[in-house]
C-alpha positions as a printed Julia matrix, in Angstrom:
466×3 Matrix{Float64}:
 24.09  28.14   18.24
 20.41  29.06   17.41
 19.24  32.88   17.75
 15.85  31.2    18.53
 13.47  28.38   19.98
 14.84  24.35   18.79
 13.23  23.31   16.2
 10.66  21.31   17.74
 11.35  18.28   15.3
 14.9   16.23   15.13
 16.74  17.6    13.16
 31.27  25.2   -20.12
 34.12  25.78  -22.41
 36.9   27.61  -20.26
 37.83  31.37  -20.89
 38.61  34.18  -19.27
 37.1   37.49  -17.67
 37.55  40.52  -15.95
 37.03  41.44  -12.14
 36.31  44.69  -11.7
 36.68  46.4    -8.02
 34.59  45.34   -5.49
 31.99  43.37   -7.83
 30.59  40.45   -7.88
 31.24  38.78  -11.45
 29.04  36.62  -12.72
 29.26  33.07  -14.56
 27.59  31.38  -17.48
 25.36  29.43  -15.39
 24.0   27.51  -18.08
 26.78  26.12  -19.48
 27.78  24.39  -15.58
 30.82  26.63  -15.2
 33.19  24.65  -12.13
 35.32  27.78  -10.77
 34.11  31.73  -11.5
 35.28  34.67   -9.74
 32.82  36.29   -7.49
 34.5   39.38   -5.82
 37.42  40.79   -6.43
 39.15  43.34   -3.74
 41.87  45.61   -4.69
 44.42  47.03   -2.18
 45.66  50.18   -1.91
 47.88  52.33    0.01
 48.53  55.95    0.49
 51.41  56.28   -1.56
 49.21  55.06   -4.77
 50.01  51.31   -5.33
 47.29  49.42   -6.33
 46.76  45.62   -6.78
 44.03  43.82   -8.28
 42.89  40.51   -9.82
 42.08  41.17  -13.34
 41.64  37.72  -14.67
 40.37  34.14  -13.39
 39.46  30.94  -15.14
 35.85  30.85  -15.91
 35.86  26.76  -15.93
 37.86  24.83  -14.04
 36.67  20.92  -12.26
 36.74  20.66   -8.63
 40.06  18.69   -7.58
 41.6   19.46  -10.9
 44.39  21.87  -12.19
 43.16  25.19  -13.46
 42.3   25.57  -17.03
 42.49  29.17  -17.41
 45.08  31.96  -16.22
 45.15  33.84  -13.08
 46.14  37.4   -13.18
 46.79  40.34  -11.04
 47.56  43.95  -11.69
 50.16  46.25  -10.39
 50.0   50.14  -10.51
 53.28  51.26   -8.42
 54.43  54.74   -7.8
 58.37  53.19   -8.72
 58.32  50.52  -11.59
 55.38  48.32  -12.32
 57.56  45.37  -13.87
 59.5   43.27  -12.03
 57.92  43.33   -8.86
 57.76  40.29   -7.0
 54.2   38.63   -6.55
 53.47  36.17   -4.09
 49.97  34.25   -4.56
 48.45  32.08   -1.62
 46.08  29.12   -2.1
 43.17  28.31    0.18
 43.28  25.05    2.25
 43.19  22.2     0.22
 44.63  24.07   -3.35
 48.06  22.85   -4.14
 50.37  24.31   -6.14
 51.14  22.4    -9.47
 54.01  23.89  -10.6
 56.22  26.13   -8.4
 55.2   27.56   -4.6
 53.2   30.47   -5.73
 55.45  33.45   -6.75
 55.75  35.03   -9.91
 56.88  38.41  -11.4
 55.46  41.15  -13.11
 56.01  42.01  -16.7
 56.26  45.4   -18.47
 52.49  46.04  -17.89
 52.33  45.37  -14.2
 50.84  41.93  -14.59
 51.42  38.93  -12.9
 49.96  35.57  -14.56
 49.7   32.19  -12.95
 49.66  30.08  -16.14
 46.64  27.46  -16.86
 47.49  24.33  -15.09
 49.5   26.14  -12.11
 46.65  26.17   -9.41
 45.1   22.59   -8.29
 41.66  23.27   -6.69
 39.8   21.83   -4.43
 36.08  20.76   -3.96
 34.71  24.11   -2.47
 35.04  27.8    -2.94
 38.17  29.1    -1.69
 39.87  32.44   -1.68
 43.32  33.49   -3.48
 45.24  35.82   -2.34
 47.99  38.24   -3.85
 50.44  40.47   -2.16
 52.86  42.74   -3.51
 55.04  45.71   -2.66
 53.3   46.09    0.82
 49.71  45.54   -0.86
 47.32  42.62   -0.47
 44.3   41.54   -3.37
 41.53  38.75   -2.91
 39.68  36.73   -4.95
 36.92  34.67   -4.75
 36.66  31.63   -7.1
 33.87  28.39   -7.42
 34.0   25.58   -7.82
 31.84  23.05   -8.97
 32.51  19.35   -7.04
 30.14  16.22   -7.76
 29.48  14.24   -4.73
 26.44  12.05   -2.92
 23.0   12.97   -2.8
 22.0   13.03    0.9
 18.74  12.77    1.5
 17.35  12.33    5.53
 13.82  11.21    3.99
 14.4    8.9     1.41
 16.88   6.35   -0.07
 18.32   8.4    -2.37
 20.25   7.03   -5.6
 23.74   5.6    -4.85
 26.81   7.4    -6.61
 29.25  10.26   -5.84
 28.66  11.98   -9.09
 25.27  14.39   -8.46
 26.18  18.05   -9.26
 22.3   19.63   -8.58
 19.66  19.17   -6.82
 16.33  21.43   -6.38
 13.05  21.74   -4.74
  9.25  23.22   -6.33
  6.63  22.49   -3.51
  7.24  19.06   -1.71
  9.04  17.75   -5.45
 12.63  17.1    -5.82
 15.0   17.04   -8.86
 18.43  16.05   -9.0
 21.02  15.58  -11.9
 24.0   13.59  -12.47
 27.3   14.67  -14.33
 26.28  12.31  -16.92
 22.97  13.58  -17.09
 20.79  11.3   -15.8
 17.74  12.87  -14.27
 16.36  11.89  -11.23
 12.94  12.96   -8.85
 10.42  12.02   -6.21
  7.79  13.67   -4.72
  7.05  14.59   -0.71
  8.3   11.53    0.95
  8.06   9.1    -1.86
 11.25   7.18   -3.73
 13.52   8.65   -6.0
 12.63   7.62   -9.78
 15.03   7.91  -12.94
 13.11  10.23  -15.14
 15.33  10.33  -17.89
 19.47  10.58  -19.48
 20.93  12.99  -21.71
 19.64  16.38  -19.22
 21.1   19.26  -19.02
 22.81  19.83  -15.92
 23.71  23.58  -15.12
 22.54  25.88  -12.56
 18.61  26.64  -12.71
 18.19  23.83  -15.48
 15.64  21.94  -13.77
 12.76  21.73  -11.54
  9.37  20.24  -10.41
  5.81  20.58  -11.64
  3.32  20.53   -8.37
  0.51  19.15   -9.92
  2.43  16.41  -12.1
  4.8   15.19   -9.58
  7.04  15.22  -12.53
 10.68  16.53  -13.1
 10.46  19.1   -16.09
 14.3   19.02  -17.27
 15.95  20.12  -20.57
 17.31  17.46  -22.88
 19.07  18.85  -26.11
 16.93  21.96  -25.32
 13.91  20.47  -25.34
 11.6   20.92  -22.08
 10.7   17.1   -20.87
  7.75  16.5   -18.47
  8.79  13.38  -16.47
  9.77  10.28  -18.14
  8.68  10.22  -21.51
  6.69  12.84  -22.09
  6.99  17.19  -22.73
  4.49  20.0   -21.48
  1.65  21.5   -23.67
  4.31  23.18  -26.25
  4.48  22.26  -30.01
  7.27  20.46  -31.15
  8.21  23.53  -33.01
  8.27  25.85  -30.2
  9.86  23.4   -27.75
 13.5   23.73  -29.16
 16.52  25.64  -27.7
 15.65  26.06  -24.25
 18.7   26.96  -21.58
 16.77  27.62  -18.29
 13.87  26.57  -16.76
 11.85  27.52  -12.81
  8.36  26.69  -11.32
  6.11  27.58   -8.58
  3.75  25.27   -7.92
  2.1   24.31  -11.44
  3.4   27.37  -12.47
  6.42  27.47  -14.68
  8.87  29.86  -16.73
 11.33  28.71  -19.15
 13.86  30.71  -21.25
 15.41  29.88  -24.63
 19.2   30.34  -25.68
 17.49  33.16  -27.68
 15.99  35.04  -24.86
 12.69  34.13  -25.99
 10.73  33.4   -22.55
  7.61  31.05  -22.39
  5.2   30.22  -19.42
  3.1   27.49  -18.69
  0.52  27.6   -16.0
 -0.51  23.81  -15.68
 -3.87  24.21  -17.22
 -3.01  26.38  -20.65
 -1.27  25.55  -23.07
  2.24  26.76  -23.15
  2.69  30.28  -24.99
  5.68  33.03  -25.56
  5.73  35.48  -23.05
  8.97  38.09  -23.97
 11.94  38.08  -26.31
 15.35  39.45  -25.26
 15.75  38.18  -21.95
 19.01  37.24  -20.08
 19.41  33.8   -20.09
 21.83  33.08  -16.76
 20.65  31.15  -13.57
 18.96  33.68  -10.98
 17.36  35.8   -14.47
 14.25  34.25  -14.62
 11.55  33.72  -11.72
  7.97  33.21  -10.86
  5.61  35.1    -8.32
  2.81  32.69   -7.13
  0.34  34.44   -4.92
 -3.07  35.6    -5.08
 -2.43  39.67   -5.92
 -0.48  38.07   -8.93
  1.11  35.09  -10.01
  3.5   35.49  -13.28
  7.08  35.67  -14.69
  9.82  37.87  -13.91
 13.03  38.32  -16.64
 15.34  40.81  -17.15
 15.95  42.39  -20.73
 19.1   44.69  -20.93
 18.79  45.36  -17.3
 15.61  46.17  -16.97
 13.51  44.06  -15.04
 10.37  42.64  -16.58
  6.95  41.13  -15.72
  3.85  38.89  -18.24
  2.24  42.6   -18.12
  5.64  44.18  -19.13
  8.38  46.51  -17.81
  8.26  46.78  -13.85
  7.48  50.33  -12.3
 10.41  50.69   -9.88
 11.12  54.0    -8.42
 11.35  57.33   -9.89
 12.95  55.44  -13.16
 14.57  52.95  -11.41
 14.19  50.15  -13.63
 17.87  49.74  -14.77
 20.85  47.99  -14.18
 19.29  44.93  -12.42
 21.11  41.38  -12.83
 19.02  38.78  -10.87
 15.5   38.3    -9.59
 13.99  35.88   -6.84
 10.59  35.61   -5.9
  8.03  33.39   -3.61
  4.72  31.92   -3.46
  2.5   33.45   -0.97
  1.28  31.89    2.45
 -1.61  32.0     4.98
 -4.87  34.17    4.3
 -3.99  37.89    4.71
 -2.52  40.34    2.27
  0.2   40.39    1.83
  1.85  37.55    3.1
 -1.13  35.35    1.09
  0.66  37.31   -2.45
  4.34  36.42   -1.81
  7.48  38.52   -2.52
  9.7   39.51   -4.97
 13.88  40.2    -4.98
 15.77  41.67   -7.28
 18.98  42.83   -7.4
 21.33  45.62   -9.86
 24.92  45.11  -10.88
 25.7   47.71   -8.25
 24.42  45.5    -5.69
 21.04  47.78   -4.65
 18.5   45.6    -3.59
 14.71  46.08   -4.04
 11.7   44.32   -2.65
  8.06  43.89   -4.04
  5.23  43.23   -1.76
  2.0   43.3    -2.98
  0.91  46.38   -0.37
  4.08  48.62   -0.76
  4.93  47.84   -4.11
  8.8   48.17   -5.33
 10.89  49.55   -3.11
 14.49  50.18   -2.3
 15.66  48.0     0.67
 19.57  47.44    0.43
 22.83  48.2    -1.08
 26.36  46.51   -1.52
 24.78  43.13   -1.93
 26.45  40.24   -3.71
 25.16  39.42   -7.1
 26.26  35.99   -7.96
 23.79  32.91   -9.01
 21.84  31.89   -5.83
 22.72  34.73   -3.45
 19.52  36.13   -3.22
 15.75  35.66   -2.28
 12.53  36.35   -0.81
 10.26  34.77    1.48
  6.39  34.78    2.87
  5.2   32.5     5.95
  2.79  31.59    8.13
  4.0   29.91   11.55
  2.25  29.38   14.77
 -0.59  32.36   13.79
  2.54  34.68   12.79
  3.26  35.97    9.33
  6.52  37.38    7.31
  7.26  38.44    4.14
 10.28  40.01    3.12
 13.22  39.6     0.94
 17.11  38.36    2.21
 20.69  39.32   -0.04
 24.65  38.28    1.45
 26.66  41.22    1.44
 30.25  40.32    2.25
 28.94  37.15    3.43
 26.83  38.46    6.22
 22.74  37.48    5.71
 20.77  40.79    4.98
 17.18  40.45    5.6
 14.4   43.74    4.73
 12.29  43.26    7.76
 12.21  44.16   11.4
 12.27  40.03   12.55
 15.01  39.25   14.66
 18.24  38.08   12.78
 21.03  36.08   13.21
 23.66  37.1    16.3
 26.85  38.65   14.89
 28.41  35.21   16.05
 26.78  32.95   13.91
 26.28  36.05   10.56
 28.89  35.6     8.76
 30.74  33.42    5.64
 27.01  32.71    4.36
 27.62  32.14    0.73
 24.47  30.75   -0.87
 20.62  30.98   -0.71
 18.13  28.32   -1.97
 14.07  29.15   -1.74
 11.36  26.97   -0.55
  7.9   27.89   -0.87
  8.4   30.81    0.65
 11.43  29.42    2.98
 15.04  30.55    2.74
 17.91  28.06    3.56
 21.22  29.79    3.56
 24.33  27.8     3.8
 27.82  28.33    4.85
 31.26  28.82    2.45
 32.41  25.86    4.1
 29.5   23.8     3.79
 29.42  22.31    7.0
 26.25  24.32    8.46
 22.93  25.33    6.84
 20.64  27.91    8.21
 16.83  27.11    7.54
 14.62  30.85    7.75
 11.15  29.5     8.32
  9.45  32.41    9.46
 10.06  33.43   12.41
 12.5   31.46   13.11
 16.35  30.31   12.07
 17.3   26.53   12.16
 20.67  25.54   11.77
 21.52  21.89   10.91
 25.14  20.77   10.52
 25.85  19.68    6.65
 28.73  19.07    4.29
 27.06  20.92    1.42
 28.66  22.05   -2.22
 28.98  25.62   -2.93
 27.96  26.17   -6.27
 24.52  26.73   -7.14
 21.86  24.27   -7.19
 23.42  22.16   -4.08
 20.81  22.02   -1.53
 17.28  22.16   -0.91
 14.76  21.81    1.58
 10.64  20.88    1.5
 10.03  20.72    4.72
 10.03  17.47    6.95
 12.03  18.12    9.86
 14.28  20.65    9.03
 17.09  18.3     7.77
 18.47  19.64    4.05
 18.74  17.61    1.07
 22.15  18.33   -0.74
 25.33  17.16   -2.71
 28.18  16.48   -0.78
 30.93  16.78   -2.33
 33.56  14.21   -3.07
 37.21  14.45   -1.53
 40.07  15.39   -3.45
């Protein structure tokens, strides 16, 4: 049910890593990883046992048996080894081998061997209990599926992994790495094979209509062509976002470059992080530029941000939009950006940076900012999950309690926010003031679903049944 009026039209190579408690781990979105933790939570009871994932696969296909271990940690007050673990699969997971329980060795661990766990095609939660205590953890994964797309034919197949949105353009990749695109309402068009297909790999230029996509790290402009970059320089790039004409792209170096649709391309920083949801672009009329993050510290074309008293530390992903209407600020857009601690700070061109949340989730694509115009009314303002409930940093009416909750991913639009569901069967499109939902059956990983408008219908991947 809506909080607000109808919408008045129809509607990489697999290792392992650490959780640590009550963080949101993050995953080489470059290198397309299928299944990554994202929070881990530890029980604990008075007596002083404590259990806690320490270890998930970092790459595992949707539908297919894991290719990494599973561990959890016991610290008991008696014995740590030999204590009887019993792990529990989310619908749809099967159990390869055995029915789940396994025992701890001299260290208090518990391992679920590679190949134990079958997945399914959508994030799911695992669950570990053990001498009276009870652990969680998140996992992706990453399931091709059909493009759906209410405004155009879109290309037939069930093996699209992303799909994303710059002004009224659309990209969308195949696992093989065919590249596809069309522009407002227009047909899809194959721009090109060989792409790269991870999170935040591709996008739209506004003015060319064109897909710019990474092949062998090269940046490509369409079909046959590359942006305003010397051969030289265009080599080894891993991520790539626009605004409008706008457009920042990272190398596997760190080395960040812009291009601005009229200039030629030119180096920007060095050092950068070089995830999905590290680099950005601001497109309003205060400012329009880059953001990137270098060691933690968050970074502009002008150089390090001015955040607080000091403040500039710690952060691991930044969102921004372009601006809308006439008036300051809503005309300059906003900026989001987020630490490893989960504090969550906003930049509007009349207040600056300032601290707006905490406890936020910081994987890829749960994060983002917004500025409209609708029906004479503006908003600007930035939005963040924590525990799965939608966080927004102004006073505009949110979602009821009924219908915030189990959000698990945000996409941007020109300013929009869509915000879809850990089971993928609804979508929430912010376009201010107002929430629409739309029923889906949407992927969960990153780079899934988009929206440019129309009548308030989603484009996505859906994924494909086990």
């Amino acid at each position: 049910m809506n909080d607000s009026p109808p919408d008045p039209a129809p509607g990489a190579p697999s290792s392992a890593f650490s959780l640590r408690r009550r963080t949101v781990l993050q995953a080489a979105a470059w290198s397309v990883p299928a299944i990554a933790a994202m929070t881990a939570t530890p029980a604990y009871a008075a007596s002083g046992e404590r259990l806690s994932f320490t270890q998930v696969p970092a790459s595992t296909t949707a539908c297919q048996a894991t290719s990494g271990a599973v561990v959890v940690h016991l610290d008991s007050s008696s014995s740590n080894a030999g204590q009887l673990v019993q792990f529990t699969l989310p619908s749809g997971w099967t159990w390869a081998n055995g029915s789940g329980s396994y025992v701890t060795d001299s260290n208090g661990d518990a391992t679920v061997p590679a190949g134990d766990i079958v997945v399914g095609n959508r994030v799911g939660t695992i669950t570990a209990s053990a001498a009276g205590q009870v652990a969680a953890a998140d996992v992706e994964v990453l399931a091709a599926g059909t493009l759906v797309d209410a405004y155009s034919s879109a290309p037939s197949g069930t093996d699209f992994l992303r799909v994303y949105v710059n002004g009224t353009g659309l990209v969308a990749a195949r696992q093989n790495g065919d590249i596809w695109a069309r522009k407002s309402t227009g047909g899809w068009a194959l721009q090109g094979s060989g792409g790269a297909t991870g999170a935040g790999q591709m996008t739209t230029i506004e003015n060319a209509a064109r897909a710019l996509w990474i092949q062998s790290g090269v940046l490509t402009l369409g079909t046959n062509g590359q942006p305003d970059i010397s051969s030289s320089d265009n080599v080894d790039f891993v991520g790539v976002i626009a605004l409008g004409s706008y457009a920042v792209a990272v190398k596997s170096n760190g080395d960040v470059w812009r291009g601005d649709g009229t200039n030629p391309w030119s180096q920007v920083g060095t050092g950068a992080s070089t995830d999905a949801s590290q680099i950005a672009v601001l497109s309003g009329q205060a400012r329009t530029t880059g953001f990137w993050i270098v060691g933690g510290v968050l970074w502009s074309e002008v150089g390090p941000e001015s955040i607080g008293s000091g403040q500039n530390t710690g952060f691991v992903r930044v969102y921004a939009s372009s601006g809308a209407g006439s008036a300051s600020p809503y005309r300059d857009g906003a900026v989001c950006a987020i630490t490893s601690s989960g504090d969550v700070w906003k930049w509007t061109s009349t207040a600056g940076w300032e601290q707006v949340g905490s406890g936020a989730q910081t994987d890829v694509e749960q994060g983002g900012a917004f500025a409209r115009t609708f029906n004479g009314t503006s908003n600007v303002g930035v939005m963040w999950l924590s525990g799965g409930v939608l966080q927004k940093s102004d006073e505009r009416p949110a979602l009821s309690s009924q219908n915030n909750s189990d959000f698990h991913r945000l996409a941007n639009w020109n300013g929009s926010v869509t915000i879809s569901k850990r089971d993928g069967q609804q979508v929430y499109i912010y376009n201010s003031p107002y929430f629409y939902s739309r029923s889906t059956d949407v992927g969960t990983s990153p780079g899934q679903m988009a929206w440019n408008g129309g009548s308030g219908a989603p484009i996505y991947v859906k994924p494909a049944s086990c």
